[in-house]
N, C-alpha and C positions, 0 to 999 in steps of 0.2 A: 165569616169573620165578624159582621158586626149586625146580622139580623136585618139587614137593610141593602137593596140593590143598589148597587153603585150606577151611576149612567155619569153622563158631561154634564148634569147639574151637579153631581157631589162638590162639598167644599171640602179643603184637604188641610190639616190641621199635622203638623210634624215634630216629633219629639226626638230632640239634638241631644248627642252622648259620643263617647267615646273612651270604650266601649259603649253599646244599646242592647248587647245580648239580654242586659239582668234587667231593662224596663218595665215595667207592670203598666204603665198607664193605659196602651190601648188594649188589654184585656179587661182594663174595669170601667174604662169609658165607653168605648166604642156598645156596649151593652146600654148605656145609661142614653147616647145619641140613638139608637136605636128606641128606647122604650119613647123618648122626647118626641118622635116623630121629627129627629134633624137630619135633613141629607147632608149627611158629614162624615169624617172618616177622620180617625187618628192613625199614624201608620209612623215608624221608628225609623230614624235616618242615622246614619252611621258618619258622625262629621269628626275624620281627623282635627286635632288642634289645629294642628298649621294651616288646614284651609276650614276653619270656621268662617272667620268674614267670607271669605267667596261662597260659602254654603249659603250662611244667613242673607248675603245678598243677592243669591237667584232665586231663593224662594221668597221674599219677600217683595219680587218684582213681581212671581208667577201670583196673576190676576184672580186664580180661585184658591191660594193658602191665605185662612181669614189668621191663624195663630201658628204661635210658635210653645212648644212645653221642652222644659232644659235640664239637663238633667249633667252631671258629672263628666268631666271636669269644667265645663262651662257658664256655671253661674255667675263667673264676676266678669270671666272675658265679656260676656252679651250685654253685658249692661251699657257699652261703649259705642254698641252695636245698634241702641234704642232710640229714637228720637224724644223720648220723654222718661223718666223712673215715677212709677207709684212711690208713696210713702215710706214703705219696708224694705222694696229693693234701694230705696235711697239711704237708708239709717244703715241699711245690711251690708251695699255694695254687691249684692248680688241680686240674681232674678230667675226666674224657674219656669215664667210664663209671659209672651209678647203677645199682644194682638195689634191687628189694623184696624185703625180708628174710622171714620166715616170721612176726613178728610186727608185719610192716606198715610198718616203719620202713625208712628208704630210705641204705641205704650206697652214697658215691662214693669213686671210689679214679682212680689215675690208671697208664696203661698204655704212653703215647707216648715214654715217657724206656725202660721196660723191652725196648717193642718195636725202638725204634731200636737199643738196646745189642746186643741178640739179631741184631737183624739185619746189622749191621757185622761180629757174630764168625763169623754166618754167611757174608757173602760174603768171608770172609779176612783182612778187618782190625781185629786184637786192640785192644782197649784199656787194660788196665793199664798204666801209668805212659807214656802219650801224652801229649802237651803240646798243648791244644784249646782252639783260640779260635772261641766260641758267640755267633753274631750273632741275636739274640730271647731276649730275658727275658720274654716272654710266655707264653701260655699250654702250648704245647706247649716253646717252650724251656724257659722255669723246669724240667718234669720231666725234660725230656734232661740237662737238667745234675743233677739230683740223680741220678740214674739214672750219669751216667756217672762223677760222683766213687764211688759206693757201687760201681762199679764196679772202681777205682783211678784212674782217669784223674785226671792233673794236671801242672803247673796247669791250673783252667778259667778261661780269662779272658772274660770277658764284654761284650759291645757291646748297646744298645740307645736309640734316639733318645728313647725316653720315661727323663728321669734318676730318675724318682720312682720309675717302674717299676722299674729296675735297681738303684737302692738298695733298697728293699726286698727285692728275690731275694736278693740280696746278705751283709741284716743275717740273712733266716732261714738261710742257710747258712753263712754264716760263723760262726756260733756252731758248728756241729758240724765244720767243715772248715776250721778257720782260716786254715790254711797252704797251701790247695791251688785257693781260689777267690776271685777278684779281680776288679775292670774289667779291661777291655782296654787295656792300653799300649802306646806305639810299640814296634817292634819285634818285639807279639806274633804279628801275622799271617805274618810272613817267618819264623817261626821253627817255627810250628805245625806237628805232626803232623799233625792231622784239624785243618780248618778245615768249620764246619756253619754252613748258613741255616737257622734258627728262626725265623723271619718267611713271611708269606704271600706276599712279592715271589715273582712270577716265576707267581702261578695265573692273573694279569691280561697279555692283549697289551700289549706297550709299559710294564710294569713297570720300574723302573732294579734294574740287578745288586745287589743286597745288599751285595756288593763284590767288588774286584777278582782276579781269579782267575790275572792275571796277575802278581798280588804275592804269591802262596802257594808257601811251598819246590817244588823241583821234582818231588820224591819223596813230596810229602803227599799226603794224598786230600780232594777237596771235594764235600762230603754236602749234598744236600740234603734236606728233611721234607718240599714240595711233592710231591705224592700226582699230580696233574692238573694241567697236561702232567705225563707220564714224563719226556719231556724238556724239560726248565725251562732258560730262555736261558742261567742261569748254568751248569747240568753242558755245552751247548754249549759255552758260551766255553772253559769249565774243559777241555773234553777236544781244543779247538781247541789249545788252550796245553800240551798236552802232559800236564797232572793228571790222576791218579788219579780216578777218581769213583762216586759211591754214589748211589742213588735212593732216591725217598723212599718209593716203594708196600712194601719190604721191611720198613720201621716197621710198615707196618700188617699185613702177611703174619706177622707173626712175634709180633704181638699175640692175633691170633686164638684160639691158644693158653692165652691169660691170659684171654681172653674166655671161653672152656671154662668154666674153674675157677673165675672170677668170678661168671657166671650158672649155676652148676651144669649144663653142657649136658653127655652122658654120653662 
């Protein structure tokens, strides 16, 4: 599983979801802790909502878990969970990655807005001053969007069927971006540079499109953050229709990275 013998020195590193079936992290890490020479392990943990706290709080007692990686529907609950927020999981209100610090206290910060920016500029398509309508104010949207205003990108306009949801993202960034981040208004999807799905539509068979990809400019590009399928019905539709398209495993490729630096790995 990860090119490296496990013995009782391994450190155990666990990635919180519910569902964890569609995770990709330790298929792409656990190769990257192998080549690093890390005795380490990423291994996926299946934490009901209801007992998240009880989860996060035995493994963050057990002495050899150095991190935690977070994945759907638990970005905003864990952040309650942290004794400290990074920067992004504080603008974001969510978090995707914990670790234990050297004095026992547990800093989350958040990585999926960083990764996805990285990973757009990687496959060719820049972001400063793109006009991007962000369908999910949830947990991984909220950080793409701050990730891509601090980027430059704007306007962001935003969509999300929960309105309590969406106002709140809303009031924490619009205080530092007034001008640059808004709801989503008629006319913003036809006009959009990058049009992104933030929402988990499209991990499930027979999911409904996020939205229409045959109402996106002709020359935009339509992203998705679904990880599992690679190919998610919408980048089909989107690339039936002639659009530009991104996937969502380069978010997390290009995260790894940040994962390095975050859990000290060498």
């Amino acid at each position: 599983m990860t090119g490296t013998p496990l013995s009782g020195t391994t450190r155990l590193y666990a990635v919180l979801g519910d569902p964890v079936t569609q995770v990709r992290a330790p298929e792409l890490v656990n190769p990257v802790l192998a080549a690093l020479g890390v005795d380490a392990v990423v291994v996926p943990v299946h934490a009901p909502a209801e007992h998240l706290a009880a989860v996060v709080g035995g493994l963050v007692r057990a002495g050899n878990v150095d991190g935690l990686l977070v994945t759907v529907p638990h970005k905003a609950a864990v952040c309650a969970l942290a004794d400290e927020l990074g920067p992004a999981a504080a603008l974001s209100g969510t978090a995707n990655a914990m670790r234990r610090g050297a004095d026992g206290r547990w800093l989350a910060d958040n990585f999926d807005g960083l990764g996805f920016v990285r990973g757009l500029e990687a496959s060719g398509h820049p972001v400063r001053g793109r006009r991007v309508v962000l369908v999910g104010a949830g947990g991984a949207g909220s950080a793409v969007a701050v990730a891509l205003l601090m980027a430059g990108a704007g306007p962001v306009c935003v969509r999300d069927v929960d309105e309590g949801r969406l106002a709140g993202l809303l009031a924490r960034l619009g205080s530092r971006w007034p001008r640059t981040v808004r709801a989503e208004a008629p006319g913003d999807l036809a006009a959009a540079d990058l049009v992104v799905n933030a929402t988990p539509l499209g991990m499930r068979p027979g999911d409904p499109l996020p939205f229409d990809p045959a109402a996106v400019r002709a020359d935009a590009v339509v992203a998705d953050i679904v990880m599992k399928p690679h190919e998610t019905a919408l980048l089909r539709a989107a690339a039936a229709a002639g659009r530009r398209v991104h996937h969502g495993v380069h978010m997390l490729e290009q995260q790894v990275p940040c994962y390095r630096e975050f859990f000290g790995w060498p």
